[in-house]
N, C-alpha and C positions, 0 to 999 in steps of 0.2 A: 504494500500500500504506500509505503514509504517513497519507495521507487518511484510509481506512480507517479505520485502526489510532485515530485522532483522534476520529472519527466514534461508532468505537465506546465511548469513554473518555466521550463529552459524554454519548451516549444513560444511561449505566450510571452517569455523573454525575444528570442526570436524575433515573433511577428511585428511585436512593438521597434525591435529596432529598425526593420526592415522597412515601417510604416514613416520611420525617422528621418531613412536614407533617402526614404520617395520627396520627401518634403523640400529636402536639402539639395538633391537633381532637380527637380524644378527650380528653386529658385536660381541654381547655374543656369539651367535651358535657357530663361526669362533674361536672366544676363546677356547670352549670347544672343537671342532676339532684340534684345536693346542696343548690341553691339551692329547687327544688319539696318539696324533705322537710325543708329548715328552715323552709319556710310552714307544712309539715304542723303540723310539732313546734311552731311558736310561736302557731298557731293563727290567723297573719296575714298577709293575704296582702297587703300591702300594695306588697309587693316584686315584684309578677308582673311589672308590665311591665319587667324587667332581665332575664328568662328566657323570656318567651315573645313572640310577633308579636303586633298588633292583631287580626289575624284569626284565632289559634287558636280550635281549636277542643277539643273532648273530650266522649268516650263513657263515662260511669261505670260502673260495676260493674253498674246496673237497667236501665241501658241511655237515662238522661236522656243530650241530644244538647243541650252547651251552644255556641254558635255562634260567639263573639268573645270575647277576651280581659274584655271586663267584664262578660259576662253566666259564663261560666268563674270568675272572681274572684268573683265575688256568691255564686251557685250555693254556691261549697267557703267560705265565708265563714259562709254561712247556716249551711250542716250544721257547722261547728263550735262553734257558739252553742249549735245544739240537739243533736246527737250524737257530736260528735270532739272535745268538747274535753278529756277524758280520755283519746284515742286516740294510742299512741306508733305511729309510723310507721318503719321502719328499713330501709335498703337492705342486701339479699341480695349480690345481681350484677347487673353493668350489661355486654350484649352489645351494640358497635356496628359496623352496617354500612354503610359509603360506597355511596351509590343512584350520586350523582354527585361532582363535588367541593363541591357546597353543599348538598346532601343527606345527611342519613343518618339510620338506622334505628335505634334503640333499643329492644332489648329489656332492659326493668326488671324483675327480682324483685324483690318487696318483701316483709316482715313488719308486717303490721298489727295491733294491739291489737284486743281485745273492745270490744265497744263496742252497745249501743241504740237500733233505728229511731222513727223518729217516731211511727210505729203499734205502738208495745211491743213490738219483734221482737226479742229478743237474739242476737247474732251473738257467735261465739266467736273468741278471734283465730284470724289464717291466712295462706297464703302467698297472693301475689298478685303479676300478670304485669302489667306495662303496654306498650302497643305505643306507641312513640313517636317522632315526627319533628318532627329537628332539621332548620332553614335555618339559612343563614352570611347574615346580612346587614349588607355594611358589613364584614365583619372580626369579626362577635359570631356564637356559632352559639345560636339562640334555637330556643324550642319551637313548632312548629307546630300539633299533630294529636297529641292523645291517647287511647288507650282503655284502661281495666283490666278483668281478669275472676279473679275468684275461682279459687285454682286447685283443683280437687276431688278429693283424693288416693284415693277408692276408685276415682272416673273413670279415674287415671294407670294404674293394673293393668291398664285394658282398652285400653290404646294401641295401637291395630294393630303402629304400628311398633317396639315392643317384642318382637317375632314375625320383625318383618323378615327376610328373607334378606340373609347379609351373603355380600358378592359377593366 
């Protein structure tokens, strides 16, 4: 019973730390998101490689598919030259999910400023989602894999699961 009773004190020891470490990885991830929106805001990205792998990657808004952390860097480099450099960028909400213990999922709102495409398109600011994954490498949780999409508020009226049956 003894044993038991010990057994059950380490496992529930355990969980409580384990519930500790999740706290203390998110607030790193949060970090390193505020690290991607101080490149935004100071227009340089000179600091990516402390936030993201060698091999990230990222899916923008048109859907360019940028492959490695220097072609990523380059890419959001350039369009700030030609169209973000008056673009404030501001973090909403930061939703994170443990895949594994060196995994986790990031969902980013963001507020993005107005701002002009290359081809004279004016965009008006707006709310914007990014899907993002974090790795732990080493002790650091860096950015792996990004994507954003515009989010389109007459779209969100039609969300099926606004309808939903709640159980």
């Amino acid at each position: 019973m003894k044993s038991l009773l010990l057994s059950f004190f380490w496992v529930a020891s355990l969980s409580f730390g384990f519930a500790q470490d999740r706290s203390q990885d998110k607030i790193a991830i949060e970090k390193q998101v505020d690290a991607v929106i101080n490149s935004w805001n100071n227009h340089n990205y000179d600091d990516m490689k402390e936030y993201a792998t060698e091999d990230a990657d990222w899916v923008n808004v048109v859907g360019m598919w940028w492959k490695n952390r220097k072609e990523v860097q380059y890419a959001h480099q350039v369009f700030h030259k030609v169209m973000f450099q008056n673009t404030p960028l501001s973090k909403t909400s930061v939703h994170t999910r443990f895949i594994t213990n060196d995994v986790a999922i990031v969902h980013l709102y963001w507020h993005m400023g107005a701002y002009t495409s290359p081809n004279g398109n004016y965009y008006k600011e707006a709310e914007n989602l990014a899907l993002m994954v974090f790795v732990n490498k080493a002790g650091k949780w860096l950015l792996s894999s990004a994507e954003n999409v515009i989010i389109n508020e007459a779209a969100q009226q039609s969300n099926p699961i606004n309808k939903m049956p709640k159980e």
